[in-house]
DRENDO-1510 file (C-alpha; in Angstrom, 1 decimal, always signed):
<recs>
REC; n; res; u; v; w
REC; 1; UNK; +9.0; +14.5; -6.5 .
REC; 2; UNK; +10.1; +17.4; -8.7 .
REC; 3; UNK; +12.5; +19.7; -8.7 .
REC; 4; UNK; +13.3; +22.9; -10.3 .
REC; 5; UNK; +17.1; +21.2; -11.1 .
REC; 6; UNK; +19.9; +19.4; -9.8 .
REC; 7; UNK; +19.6; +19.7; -6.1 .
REC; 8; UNK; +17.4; +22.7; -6.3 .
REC; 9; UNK; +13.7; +23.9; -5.0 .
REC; 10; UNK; +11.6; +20.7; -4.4 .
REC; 11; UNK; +8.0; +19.5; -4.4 .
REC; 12; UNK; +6.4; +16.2; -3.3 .
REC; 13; UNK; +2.7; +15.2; -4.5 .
REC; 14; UNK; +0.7; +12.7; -5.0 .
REC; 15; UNK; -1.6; +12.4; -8.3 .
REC; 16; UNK; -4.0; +9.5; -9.5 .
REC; 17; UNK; -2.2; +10.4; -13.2 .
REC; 18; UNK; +1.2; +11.4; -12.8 .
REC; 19; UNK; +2.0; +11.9; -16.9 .
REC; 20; UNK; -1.0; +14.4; -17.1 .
REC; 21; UNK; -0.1; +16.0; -13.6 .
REC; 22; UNK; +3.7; +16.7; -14.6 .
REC; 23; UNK; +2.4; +17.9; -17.9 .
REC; 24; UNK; +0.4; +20.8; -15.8 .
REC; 25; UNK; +3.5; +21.6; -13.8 .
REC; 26; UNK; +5.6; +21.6; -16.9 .
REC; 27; UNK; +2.7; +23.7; -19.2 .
REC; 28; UNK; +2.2; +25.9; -15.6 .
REC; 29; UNK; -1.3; +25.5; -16.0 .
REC; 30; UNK; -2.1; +25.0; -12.3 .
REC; 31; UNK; -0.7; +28.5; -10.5 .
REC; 32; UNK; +1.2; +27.9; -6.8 .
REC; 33; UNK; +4.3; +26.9; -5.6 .
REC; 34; UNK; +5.5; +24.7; -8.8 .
REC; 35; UNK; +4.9; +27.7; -11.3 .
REC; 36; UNK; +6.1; +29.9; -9.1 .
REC; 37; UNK; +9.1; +29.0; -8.6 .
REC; 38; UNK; +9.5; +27.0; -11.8 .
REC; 39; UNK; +9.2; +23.5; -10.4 .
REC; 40; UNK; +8.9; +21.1; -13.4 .
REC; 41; UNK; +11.9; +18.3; -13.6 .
REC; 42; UNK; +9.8; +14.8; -12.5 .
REC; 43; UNK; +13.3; +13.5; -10.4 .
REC; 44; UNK; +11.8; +10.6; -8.5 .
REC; 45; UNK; +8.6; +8.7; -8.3 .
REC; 46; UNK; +6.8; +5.6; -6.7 .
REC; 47; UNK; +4.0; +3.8; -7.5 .
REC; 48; UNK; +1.4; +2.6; -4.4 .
REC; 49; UNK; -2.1; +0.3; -5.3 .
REC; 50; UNK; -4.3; +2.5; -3.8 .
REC; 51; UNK; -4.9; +6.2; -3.8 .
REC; 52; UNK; -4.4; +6.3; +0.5 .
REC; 53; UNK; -1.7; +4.8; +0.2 .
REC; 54; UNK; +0.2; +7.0; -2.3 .
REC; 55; UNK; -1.1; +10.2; -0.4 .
REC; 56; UNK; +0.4; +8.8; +3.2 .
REC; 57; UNK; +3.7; +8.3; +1.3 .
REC; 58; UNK; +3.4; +12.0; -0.3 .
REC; 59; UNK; +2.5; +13.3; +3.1 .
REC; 60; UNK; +5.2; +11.4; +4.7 .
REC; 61; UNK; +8.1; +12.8; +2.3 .
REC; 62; UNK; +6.7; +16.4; +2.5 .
REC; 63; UNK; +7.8; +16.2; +6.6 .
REC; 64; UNK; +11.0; +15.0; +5.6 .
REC; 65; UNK; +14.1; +17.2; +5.5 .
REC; 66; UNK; +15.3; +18.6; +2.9 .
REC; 67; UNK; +19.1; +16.2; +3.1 .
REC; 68; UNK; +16.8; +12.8; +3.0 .
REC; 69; UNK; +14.8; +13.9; +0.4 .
REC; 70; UNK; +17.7; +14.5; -1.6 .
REC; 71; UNK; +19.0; +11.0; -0.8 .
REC; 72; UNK; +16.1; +9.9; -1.9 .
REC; 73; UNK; +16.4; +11.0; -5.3 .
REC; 74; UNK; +20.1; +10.5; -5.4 .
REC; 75; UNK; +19.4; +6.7; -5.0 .
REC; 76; UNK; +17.1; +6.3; -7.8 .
REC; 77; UNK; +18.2; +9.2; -10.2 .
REC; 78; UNK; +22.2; +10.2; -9.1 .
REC; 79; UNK; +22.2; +13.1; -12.4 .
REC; 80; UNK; +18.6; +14.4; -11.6 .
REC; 81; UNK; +17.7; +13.5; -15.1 .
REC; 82; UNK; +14.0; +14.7; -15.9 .
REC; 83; UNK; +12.4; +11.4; -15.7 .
REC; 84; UNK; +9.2; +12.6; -17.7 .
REC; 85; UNK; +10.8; +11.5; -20.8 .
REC; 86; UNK; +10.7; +7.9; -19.2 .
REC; 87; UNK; +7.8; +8.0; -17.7 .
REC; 88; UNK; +6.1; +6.0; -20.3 .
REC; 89; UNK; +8.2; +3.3; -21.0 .
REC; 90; UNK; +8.3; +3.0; -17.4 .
REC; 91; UNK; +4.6; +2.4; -16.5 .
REC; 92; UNK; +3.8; +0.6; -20.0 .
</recs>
């Protein structure tokens, strides 16, 4: 999920290559909602084995409300730190 800051405008996706996909949110290479309305901070993620898989969970959060999905993220990330940074050492 990304968010434009600390409890701010959010966006939930899926992506087969989640460094390269934040990269074009953060570069705004892809025009819509995310460059729009500067959505760029990568504040919570999951990992699923299969691409199905991933895009029922992404579907699934995007019907969330806005509260749960903020739980979410506070459960895994409590400051909203940009987890981009991470990313790496987190899937190496």
């Amino acid at each position: 999920m990304l968010a434009s800051g600390p409890r701010g405008t959010l966006y939930a996706g899926s992506t087969d290559n989640l460094p390269q996909r934040i990269l074009d949110h953060k570069a705004k290479t892809r025009p819509g909602f995310t460059a729009k309305y500067d959505v760029t901070q990568l504040v919570w993620f999951e990992f699923y084995e299969t691409r199905e898989g991933a895009f029922r969970r992404g579907r699934q959060i995007k019907e969330w409300k806005r509260r749960w999905k903020i739980e979410l993220i506070e459960t895994m990330n409590p400051v909203w730190r940009d987890l981009y940074l991470e990313l790496n050492n987190l899937i190496s």
